[in-house]
N, CA, C and O atoms as a Maestro MAE file, in Angstrom:
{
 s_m_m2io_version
 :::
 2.0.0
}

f_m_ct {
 s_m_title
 :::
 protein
 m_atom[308] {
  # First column is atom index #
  i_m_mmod_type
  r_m_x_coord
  r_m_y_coord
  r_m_z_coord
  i_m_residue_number
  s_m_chain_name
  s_m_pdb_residue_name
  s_m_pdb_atom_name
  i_m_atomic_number
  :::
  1 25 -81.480 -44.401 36.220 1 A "UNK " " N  " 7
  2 3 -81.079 -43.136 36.782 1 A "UNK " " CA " 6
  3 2 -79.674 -42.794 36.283 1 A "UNK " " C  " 6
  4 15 -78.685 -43.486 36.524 1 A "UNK " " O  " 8
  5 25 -79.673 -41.839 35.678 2 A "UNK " " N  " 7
  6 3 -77.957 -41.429 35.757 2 A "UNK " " CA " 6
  7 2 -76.845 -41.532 36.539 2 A "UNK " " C  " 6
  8 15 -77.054 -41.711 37.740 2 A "UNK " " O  " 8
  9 25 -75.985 -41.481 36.252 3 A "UNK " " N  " 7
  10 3 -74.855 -41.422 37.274 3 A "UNK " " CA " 6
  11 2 -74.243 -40.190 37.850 3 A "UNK " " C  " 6
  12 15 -74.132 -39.338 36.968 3 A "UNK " " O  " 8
  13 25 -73.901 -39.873 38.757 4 A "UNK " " N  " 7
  14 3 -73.098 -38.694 38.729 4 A "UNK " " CA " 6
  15 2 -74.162 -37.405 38.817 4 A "UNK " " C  " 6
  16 15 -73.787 -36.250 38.612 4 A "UNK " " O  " 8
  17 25 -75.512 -37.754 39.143 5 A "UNK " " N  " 7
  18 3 -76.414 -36.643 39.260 5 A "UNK " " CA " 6
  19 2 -76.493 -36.428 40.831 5 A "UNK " " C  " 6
  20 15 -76.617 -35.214 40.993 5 A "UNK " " O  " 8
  21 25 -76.478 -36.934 41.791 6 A "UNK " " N  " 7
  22 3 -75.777 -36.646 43.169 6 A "UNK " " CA " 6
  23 2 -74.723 -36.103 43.745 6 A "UNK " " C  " 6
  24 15 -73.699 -36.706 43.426 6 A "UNK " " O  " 8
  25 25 -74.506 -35.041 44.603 7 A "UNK " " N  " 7
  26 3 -73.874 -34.648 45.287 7 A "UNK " " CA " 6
  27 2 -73.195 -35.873 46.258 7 A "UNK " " C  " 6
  28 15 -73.821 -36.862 46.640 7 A "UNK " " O  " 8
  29 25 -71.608 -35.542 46.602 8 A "UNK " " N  " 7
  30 3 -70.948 -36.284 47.468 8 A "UNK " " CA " 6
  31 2 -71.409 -36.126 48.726 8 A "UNK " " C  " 6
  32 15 -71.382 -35.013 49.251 8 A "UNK " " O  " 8
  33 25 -71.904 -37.245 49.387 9 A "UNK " " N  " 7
  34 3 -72.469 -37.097 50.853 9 A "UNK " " CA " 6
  35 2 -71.249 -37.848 51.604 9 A "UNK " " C  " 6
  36 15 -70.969 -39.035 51.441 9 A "UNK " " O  " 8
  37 25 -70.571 -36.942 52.458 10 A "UNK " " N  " 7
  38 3 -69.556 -37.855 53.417 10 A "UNK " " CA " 6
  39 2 -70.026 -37.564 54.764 10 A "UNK " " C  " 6
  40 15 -71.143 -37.109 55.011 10 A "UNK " " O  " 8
  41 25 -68.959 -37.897 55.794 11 A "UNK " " N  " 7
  42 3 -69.342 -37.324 57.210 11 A "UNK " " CA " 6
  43 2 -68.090 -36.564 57.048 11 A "UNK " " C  " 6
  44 15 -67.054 -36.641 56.388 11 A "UNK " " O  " 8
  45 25 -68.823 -35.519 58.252 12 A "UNK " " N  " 7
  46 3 -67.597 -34.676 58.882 12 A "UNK " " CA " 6
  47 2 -68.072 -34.416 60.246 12 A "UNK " " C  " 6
  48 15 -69.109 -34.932 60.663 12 A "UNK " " O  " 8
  49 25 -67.338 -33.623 60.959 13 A "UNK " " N  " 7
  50 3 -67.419 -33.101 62.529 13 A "UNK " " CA " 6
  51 2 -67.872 -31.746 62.592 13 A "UNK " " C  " 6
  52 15 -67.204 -30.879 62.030 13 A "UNK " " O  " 8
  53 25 -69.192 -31.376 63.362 14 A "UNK " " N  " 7
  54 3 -69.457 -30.211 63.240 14 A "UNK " " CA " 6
  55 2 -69.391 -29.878 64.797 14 A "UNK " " C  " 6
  56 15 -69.924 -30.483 65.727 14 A "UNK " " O  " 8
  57 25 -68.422 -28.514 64.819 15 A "UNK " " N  " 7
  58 3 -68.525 -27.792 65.998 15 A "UNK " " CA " 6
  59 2 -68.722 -26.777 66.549 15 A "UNK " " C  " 6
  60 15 -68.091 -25.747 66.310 15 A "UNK " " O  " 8
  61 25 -69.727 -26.894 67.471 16 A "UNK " " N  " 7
  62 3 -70.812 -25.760 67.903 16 A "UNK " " CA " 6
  63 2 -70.035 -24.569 68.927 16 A "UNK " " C  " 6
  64 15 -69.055 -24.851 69.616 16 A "UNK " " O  " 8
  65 25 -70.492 -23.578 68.895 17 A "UNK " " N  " 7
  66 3 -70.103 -22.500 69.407 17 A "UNK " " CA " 6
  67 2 -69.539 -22.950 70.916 17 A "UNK " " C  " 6
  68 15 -68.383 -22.678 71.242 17 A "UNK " " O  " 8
  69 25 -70.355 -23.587 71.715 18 A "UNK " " N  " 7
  70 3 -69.467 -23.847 73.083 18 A "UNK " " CA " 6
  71 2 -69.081 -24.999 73.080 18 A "UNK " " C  " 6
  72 15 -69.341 -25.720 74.043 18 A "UNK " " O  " 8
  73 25 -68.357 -25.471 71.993 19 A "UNK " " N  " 7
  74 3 -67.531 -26.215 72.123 19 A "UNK " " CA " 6
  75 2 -67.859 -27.777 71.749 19 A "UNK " " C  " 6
  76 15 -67.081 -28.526 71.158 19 A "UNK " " O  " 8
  77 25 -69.174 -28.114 72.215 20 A "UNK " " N  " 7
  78 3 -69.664 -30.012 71.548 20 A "UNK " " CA " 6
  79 2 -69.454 -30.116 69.713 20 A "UNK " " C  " 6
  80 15 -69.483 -29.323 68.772 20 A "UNK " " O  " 8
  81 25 -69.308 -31.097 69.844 21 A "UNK " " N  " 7
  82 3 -69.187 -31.573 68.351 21 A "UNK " " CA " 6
  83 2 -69.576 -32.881 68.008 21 A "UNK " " C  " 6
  84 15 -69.294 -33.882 68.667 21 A "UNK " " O  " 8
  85 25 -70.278 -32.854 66.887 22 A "UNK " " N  " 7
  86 3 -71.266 -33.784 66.386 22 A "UNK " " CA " 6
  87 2 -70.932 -34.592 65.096 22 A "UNK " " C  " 6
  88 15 -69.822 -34.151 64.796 22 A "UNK " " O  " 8
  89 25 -71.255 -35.494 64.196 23 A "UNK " " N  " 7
  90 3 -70.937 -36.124 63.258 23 A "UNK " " CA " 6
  91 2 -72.322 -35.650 62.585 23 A "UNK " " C  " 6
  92 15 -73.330 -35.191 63.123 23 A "UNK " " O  " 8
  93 25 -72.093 -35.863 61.490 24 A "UNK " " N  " 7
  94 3 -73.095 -35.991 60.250 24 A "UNK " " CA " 6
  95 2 -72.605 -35.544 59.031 24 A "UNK " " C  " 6
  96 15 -71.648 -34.834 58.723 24 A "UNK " " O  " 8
  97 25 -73.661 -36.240 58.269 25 A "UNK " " N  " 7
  98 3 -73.418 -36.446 56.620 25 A "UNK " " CA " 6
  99 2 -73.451 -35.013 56.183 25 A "UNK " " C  " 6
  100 15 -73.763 -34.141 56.994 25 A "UNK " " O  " 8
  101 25 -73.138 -34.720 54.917 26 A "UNK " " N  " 7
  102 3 -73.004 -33.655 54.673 26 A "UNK " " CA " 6
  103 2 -72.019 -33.250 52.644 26 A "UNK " " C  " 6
  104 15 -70.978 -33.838 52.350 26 A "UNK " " O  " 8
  105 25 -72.370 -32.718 52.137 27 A "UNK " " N  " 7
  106 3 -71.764 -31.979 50.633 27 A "UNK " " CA " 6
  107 2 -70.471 -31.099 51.266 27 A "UNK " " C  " 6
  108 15 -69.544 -30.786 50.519 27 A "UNK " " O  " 8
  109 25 -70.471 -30.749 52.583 28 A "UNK " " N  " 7
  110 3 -69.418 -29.446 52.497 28 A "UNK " " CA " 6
  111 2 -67.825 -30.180 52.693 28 A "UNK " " C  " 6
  112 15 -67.556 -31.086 53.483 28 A "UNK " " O  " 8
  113 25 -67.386 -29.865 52.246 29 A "UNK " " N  " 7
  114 3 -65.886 -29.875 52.390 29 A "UNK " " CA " 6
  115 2 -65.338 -31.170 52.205 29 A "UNK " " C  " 6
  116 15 -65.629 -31.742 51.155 29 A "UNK " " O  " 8
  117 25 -64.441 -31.870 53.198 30 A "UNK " " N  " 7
  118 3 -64.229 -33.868 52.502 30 A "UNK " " CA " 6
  119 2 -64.637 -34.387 53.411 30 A "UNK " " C  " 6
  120 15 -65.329 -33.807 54.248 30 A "UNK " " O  " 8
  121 25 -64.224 -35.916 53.487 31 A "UNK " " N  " 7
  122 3 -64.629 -36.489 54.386 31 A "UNK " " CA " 6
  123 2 -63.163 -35.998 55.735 31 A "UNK " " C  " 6
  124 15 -62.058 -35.458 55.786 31 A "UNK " " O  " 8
  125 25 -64.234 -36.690 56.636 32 A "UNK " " N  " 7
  126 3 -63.351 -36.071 58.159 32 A "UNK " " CA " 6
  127 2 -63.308 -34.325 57.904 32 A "UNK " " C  " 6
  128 15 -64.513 -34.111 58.037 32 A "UNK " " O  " 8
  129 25 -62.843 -33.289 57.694 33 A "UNK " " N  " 7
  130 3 -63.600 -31.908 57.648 33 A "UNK " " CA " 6
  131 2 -64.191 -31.592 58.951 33 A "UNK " " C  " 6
  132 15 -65.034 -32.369 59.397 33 A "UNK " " O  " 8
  133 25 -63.773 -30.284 59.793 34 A "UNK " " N  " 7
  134 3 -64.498 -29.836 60.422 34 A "UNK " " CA " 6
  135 2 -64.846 -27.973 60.750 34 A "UNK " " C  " 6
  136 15 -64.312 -26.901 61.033 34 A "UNK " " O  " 8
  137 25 -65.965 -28.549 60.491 35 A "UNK " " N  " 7
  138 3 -67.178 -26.975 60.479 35 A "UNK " " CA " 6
  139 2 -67.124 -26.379 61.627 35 A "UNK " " C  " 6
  140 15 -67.778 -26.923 62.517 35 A "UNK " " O  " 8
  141 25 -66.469 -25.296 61.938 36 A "UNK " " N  " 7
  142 3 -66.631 -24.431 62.854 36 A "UNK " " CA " 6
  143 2 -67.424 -23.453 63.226 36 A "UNK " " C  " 6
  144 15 -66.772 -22.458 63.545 36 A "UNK " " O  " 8
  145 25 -68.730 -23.302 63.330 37 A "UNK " " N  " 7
  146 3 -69.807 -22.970 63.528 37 A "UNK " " CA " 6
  147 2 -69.458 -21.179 64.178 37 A "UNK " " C  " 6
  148 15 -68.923 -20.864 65.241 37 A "UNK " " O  " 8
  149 25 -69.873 -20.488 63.327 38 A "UNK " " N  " 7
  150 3 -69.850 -18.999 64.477 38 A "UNK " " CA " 6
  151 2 -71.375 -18.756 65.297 38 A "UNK " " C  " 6
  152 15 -71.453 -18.141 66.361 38 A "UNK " " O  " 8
  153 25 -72.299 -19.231 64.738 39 A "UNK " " N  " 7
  154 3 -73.791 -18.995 65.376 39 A "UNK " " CA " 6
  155 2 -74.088 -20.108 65.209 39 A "UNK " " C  " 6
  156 15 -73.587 -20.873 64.384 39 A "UNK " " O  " 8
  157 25 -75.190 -20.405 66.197 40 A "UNK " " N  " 7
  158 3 -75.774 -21.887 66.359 40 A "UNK " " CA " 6
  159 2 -76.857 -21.919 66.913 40 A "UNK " " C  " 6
  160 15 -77.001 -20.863 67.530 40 A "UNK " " O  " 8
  161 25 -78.252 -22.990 67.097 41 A "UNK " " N  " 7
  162 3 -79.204 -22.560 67.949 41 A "UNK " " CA " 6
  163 2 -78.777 -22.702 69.655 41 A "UNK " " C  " 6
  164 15 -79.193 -22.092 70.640 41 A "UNK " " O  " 8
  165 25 -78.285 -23.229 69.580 42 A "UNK " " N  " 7
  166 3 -77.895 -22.883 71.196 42 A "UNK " " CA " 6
  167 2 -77.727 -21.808 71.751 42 A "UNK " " C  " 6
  168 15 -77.861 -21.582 72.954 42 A "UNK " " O  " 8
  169 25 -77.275 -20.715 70.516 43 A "UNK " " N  " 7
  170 3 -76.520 -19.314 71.323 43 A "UNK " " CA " 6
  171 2 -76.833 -18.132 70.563 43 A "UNK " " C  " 6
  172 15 -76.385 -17.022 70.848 43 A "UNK " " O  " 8
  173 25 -77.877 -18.453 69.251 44 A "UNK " " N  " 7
  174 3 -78.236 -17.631 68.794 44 A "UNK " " CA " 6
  175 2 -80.014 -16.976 69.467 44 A "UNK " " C  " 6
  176 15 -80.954 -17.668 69.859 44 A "UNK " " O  " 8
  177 25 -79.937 -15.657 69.390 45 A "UNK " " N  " 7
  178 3 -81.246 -15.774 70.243 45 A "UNK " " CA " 6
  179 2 -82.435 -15.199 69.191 45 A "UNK " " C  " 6
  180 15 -83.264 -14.337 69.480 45 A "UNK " " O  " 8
  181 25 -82.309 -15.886 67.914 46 A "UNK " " N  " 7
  182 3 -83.694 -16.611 67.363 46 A "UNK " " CA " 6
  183 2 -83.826 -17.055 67.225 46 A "UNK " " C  " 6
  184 15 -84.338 -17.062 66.106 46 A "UNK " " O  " 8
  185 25 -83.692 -18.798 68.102 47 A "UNK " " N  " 7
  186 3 -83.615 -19.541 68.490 47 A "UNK " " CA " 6
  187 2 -84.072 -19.619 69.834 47 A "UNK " " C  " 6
  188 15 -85.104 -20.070 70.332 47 A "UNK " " O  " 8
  189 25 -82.945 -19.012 70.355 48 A "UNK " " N  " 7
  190 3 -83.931 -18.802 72.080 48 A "UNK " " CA " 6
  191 2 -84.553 -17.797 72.585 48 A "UNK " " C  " 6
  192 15 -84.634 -17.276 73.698 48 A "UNK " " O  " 8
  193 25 -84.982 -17.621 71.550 49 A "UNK " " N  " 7
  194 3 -85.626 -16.206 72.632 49 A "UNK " " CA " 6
  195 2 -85.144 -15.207 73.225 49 A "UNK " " C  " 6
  196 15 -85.776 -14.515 74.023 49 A "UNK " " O  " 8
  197 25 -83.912 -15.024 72.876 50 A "UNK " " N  " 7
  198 3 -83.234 -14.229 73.806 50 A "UNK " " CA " 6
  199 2 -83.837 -12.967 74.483 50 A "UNK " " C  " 6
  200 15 -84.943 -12.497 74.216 50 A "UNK " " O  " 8
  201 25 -82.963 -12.487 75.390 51 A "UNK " " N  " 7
  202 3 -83.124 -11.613 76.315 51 A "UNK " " CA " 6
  203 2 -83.070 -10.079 75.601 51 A "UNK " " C  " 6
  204 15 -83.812 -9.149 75.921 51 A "UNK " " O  " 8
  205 25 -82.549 -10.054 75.083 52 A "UNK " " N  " 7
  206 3 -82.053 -8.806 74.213 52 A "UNK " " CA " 6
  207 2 -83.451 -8.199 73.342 52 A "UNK " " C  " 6
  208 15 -84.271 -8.637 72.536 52 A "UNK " " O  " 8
  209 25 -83.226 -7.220 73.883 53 A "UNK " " N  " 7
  210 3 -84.110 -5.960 73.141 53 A "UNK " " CA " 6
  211 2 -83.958 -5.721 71.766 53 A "UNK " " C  " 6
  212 15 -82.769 -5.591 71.474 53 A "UNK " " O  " 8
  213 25 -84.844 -5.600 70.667 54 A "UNK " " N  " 7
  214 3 -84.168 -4.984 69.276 54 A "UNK " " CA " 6
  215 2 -84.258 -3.934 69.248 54 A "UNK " " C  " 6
  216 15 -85.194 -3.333 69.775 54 A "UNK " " O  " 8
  217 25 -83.110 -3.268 68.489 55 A "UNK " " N  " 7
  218 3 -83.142 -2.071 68.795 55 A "UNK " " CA " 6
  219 2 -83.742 -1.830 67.318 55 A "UNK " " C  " 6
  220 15 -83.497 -2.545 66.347 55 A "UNK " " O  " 8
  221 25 -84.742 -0.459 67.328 56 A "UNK " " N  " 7
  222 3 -85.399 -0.061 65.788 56 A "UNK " " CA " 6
  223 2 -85.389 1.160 65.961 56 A "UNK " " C  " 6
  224 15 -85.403 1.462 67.155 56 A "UNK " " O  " 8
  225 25 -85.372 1.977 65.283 57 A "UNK " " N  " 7
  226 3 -85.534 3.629 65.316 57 A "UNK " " CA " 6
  227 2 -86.718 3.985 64.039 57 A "UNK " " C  " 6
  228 15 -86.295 4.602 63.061 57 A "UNK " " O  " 8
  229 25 -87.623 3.738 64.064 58 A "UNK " " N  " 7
  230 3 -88.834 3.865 63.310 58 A "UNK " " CA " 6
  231 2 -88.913 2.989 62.034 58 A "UNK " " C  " 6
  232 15 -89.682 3.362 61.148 58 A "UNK " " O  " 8
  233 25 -88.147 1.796 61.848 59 A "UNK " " N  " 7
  234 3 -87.924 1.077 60.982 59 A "UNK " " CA " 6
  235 2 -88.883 0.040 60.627 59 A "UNK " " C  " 6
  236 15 -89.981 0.188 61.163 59 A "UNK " " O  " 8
  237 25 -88.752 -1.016 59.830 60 A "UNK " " N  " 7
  238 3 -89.569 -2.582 59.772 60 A "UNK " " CA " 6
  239 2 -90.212 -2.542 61.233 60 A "UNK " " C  " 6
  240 15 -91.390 -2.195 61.323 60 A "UNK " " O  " 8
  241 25 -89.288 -2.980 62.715 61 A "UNK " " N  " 7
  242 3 -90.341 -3.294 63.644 61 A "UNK " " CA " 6
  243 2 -91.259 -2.842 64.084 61 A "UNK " " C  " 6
  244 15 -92.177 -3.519 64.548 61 A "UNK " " O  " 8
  245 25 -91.234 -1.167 64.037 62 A "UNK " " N  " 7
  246 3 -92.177 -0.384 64.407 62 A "UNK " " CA " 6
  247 2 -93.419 -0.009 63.126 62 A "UNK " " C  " 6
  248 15 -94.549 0.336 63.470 62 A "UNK " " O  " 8
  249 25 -93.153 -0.093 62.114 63 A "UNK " " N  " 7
  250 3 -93.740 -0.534 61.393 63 A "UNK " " CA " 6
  251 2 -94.960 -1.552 61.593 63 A "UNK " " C  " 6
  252 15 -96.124 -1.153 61.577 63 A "UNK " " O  " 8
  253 25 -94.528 -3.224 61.828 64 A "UNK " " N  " 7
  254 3 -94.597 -3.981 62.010 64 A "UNK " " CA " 6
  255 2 -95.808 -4.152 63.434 64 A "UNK " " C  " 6
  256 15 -96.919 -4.648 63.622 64 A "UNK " " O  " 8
  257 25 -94.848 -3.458 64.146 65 A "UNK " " N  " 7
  258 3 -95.594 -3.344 65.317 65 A "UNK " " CA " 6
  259 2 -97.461 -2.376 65.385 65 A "UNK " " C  " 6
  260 15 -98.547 -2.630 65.906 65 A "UNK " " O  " 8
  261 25 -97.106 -1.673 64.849 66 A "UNK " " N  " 7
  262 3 -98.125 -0.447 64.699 66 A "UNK " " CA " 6
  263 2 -99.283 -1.056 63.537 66 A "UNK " " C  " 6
  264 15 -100.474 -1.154 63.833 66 A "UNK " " O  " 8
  265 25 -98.923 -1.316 62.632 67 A "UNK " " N  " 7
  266 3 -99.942 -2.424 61.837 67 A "UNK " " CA " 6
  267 2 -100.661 -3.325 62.149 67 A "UNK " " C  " 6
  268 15 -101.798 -3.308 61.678 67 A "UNK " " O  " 8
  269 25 -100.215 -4.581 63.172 68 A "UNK " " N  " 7
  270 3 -100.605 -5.390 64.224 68 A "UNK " " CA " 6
  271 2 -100.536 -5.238 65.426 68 A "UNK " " C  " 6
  272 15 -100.073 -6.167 66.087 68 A "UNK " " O  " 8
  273 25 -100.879 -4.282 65.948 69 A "UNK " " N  " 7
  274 3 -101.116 -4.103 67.459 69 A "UNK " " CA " 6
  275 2 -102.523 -4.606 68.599 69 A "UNK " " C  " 6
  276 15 -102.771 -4.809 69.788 69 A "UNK " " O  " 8
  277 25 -103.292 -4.617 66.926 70 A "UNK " " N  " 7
  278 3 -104.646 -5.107 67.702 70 A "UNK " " CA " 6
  279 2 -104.850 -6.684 67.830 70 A "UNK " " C  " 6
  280 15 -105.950 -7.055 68.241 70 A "UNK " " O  " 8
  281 25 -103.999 -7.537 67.550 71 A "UNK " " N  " 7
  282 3 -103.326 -8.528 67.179 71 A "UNK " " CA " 6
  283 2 -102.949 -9.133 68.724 71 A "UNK " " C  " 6
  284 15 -103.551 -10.136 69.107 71 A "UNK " " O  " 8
  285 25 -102.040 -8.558 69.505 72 A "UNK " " N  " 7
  286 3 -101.386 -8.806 70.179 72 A "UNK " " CA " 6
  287 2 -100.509 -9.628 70.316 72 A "UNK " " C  " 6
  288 15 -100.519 -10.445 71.237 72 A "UNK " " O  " 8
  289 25 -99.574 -9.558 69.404 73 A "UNK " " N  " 7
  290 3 -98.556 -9.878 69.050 73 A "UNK " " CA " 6
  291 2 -97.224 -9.320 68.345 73 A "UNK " " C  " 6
  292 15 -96.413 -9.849 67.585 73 A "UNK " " O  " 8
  293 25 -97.317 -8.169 68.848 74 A "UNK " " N  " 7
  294 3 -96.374 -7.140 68.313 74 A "UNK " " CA " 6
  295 2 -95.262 -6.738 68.889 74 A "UNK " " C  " 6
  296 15 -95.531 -6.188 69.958 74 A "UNK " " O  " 8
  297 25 -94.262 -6.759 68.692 75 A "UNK " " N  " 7
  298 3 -92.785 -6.622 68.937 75 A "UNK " " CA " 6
  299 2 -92.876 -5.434 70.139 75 A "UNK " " C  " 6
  300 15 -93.685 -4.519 69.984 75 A "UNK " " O  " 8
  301 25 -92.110 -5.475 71.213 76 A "UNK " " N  " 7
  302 3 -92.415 -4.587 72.470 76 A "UNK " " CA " 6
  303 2 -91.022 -3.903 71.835 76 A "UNK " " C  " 6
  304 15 -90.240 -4.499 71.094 76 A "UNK " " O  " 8
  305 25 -90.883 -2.487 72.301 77 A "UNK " " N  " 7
  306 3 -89.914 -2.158 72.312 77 A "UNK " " CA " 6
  307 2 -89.135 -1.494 73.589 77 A "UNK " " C  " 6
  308 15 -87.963 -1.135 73.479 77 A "UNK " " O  " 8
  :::
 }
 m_bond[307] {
  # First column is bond index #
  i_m_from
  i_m_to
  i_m_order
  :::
  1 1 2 1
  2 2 3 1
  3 3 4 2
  4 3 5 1
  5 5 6 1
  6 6 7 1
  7 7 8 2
  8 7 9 1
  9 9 10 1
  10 10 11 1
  11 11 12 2
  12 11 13 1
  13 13 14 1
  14 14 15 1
  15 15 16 2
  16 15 17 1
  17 17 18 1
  18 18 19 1
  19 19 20 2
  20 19 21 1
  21 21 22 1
  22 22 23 1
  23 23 24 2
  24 23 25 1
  25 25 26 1
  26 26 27 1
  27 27 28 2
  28 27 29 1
  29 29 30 1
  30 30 31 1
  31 31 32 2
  32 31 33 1
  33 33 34 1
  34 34 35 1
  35 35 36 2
  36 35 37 1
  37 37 38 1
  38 38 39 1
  39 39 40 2
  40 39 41 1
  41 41 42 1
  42 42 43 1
  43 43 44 2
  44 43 45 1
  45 45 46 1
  46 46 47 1
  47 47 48 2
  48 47 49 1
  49 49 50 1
  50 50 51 1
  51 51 52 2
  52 51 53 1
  53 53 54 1
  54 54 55 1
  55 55 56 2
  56 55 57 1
  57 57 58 1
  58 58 59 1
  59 59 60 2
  60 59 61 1
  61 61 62 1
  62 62 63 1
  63 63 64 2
  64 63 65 1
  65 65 66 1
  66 66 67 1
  67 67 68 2
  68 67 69 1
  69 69 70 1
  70 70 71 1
  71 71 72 2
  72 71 73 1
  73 73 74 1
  74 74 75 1
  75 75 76 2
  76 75 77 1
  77 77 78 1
  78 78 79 1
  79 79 80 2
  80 79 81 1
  81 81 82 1
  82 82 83 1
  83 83 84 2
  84 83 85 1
  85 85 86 1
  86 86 87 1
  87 87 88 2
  88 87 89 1
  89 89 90 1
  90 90 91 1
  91 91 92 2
  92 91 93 1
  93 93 94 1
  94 94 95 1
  95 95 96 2
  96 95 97 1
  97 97 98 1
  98 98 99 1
  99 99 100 2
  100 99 101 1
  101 101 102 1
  102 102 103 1
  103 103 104 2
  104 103 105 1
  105 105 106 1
  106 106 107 1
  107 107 108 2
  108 107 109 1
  109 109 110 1
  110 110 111 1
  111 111 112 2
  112 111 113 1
  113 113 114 1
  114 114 115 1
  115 115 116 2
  116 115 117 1
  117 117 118 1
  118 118 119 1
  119 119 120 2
  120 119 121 1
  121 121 122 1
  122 122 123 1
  123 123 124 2
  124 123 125 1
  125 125 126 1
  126 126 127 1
  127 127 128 2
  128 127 129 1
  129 129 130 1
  130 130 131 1
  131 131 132 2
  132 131 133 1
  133 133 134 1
  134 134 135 1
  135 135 136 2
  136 135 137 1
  137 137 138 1
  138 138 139 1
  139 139 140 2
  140 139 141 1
  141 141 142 1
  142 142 143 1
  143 143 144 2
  144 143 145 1
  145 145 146 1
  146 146 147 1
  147 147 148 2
  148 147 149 1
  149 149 150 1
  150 150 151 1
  151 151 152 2
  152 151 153 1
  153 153 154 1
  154 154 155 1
  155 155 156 2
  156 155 157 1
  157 157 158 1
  158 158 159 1
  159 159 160 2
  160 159 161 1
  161 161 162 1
  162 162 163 1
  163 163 164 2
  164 163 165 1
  165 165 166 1
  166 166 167 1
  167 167 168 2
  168 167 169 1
  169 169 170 1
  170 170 171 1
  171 171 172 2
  172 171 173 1
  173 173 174 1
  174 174 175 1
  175 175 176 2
  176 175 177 1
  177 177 178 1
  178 178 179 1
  179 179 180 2
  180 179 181 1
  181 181 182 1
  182 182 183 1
  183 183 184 2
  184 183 185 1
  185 185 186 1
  186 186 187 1
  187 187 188 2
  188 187 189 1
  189 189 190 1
  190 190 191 1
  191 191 192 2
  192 191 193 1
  193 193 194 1
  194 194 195 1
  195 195 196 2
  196 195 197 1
  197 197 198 1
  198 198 199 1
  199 199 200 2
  200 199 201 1
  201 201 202 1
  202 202 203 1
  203 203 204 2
  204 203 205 1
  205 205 206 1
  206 206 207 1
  207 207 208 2
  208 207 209 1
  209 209 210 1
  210 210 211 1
  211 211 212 2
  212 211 213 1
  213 213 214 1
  214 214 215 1
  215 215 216 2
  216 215 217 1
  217 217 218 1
  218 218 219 1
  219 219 220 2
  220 219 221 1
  221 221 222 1
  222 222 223 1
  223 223 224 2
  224 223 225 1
  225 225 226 1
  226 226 227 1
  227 227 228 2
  228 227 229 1
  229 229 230 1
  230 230 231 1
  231 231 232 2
  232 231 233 1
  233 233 234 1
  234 234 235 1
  235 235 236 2
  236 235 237 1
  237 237 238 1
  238 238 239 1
  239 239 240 2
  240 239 241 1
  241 241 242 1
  242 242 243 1
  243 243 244 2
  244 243 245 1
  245 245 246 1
  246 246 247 1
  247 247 248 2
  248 247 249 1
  249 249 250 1
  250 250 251 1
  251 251 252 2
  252 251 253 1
  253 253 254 1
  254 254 255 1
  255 255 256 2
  256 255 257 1
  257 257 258 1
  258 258 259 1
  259 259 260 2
  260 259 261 1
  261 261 262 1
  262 262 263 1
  263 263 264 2
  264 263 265 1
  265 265 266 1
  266 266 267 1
  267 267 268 2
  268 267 269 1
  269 269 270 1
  270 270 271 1
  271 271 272 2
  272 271 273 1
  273 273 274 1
  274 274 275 1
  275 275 276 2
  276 275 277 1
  277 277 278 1
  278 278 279 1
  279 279 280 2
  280 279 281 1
  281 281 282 1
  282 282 283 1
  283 283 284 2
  284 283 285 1
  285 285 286 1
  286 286 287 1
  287 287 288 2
  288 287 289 1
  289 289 290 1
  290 290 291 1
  291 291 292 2
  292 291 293 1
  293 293 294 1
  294 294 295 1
  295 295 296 2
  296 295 297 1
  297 297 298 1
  298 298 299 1
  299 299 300 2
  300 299 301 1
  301 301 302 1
  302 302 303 1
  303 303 304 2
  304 303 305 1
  305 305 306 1
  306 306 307 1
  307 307 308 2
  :::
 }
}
């Protein structure tokens, strides 16, 4: 195998939007490095499901929606 055909894998500290922080390996930045996360699955809501309505004004979802409706599985608005 060659040498030098791998990326540097170190650890660093990654920290999540409310605040926990985690270890793992990783290419980004050096070793020790820490990632400050602006979205995360914890708090992003496609991830959870969130509560929040999308908003569309005759766009992709309605689109989307109107194509598969008989489906039942189509984006409520």
């Amino acid at each position: 195998m060659k040498s030098d055909t791998h990326p540097d894998y170190h650890m660093i500290k990654v920290v999540m939007t409310d605040g926990t922080e985690y270890m793992t390996r990783s290419t980004w930045g050096k070793e020790g490095d820490s990632l400050q996360l602006d979205i995360d699955p914890r708090s992003h809501p496609a991830w959870t499901g969130g509560s929040q309505q999308l908003m569309d004004r005759g766009g992709r979802l309605s689109r989307f929606s109107k194509k598969f409706e008989g489906f039942g599985f189509g984006a409520k608005s």
